[in-house]
C-alpha positions in Angstrom: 0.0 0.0 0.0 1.3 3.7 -0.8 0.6 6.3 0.9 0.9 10.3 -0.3 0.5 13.3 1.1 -1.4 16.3 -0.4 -0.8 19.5 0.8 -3.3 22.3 -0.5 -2.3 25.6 -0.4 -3.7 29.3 -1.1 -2.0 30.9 -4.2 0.1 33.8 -2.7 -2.1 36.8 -4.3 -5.3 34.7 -3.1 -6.5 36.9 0.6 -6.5 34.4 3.5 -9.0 36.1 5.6 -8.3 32.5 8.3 -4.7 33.3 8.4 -5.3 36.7 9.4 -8.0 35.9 12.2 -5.1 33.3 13.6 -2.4 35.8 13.1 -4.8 38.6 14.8 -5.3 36.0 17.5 -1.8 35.1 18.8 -0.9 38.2 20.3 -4.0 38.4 22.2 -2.9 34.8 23.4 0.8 35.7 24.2 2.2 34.4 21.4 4.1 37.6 20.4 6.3 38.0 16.8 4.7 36.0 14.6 4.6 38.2 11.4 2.2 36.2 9.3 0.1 33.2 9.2 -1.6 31.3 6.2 -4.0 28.2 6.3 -4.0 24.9 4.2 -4.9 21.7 4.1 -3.6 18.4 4.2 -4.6 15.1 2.8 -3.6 11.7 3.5 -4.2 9.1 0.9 -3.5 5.4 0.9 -3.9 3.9 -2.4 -3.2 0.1 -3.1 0.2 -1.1 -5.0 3.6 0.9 -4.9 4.6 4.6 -4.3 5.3 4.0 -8.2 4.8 6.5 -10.8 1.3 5.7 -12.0 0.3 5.7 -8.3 2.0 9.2 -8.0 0.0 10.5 -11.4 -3.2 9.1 -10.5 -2.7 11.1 -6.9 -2.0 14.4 -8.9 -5.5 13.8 -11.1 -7.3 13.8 -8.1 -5.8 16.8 -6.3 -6.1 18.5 -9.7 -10.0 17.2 -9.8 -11.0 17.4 -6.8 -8.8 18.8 -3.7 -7.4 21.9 -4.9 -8.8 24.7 -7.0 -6.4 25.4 -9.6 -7.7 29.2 -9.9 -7.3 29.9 -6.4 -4.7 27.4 -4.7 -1.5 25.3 -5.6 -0.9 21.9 -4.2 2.3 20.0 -3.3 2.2 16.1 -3.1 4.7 13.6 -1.9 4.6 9.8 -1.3 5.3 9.0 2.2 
């Protein structure tokens, strides 16, 4: 079984009104310096078979379908 990891991301010109509330939030919390925060999300998929190349390719078709929004986020994927 392979298993790869997804990670979804806001484009950089794409407002992360989350990242601000969290980054608005730390300070209150005493978390003092932090000079920016952005969200994403992460994905875990186990898929049957090797880590091979197909496997890898069939990953990115569903992270192109279906977890990230190519107008507005990027994604990164790795097998684990």
């Amino acid at each position: 079984m392979a298993r790869f990891i997804v990670d979804v991301m806001l484009k950089p010109e794409i407002l992360d009104s989350q990242g601000q509330a969290v980054a608005r939030a730390l300070p209150r919390l005493g978390f003092e310096g932090v000079t920016g925060v952005r969200q994403g999300k992460r994905f875990e998929i186990e898929v049957e078979g090797p880590a091979d190349e197909a496997a890898t390719e069939r990953v990115r078709k569903m992270a192109e379908t279906l977890l990230a929004n190519p107008v507005i986020e990027t994604f990164e994927l790795r097998a684990e």
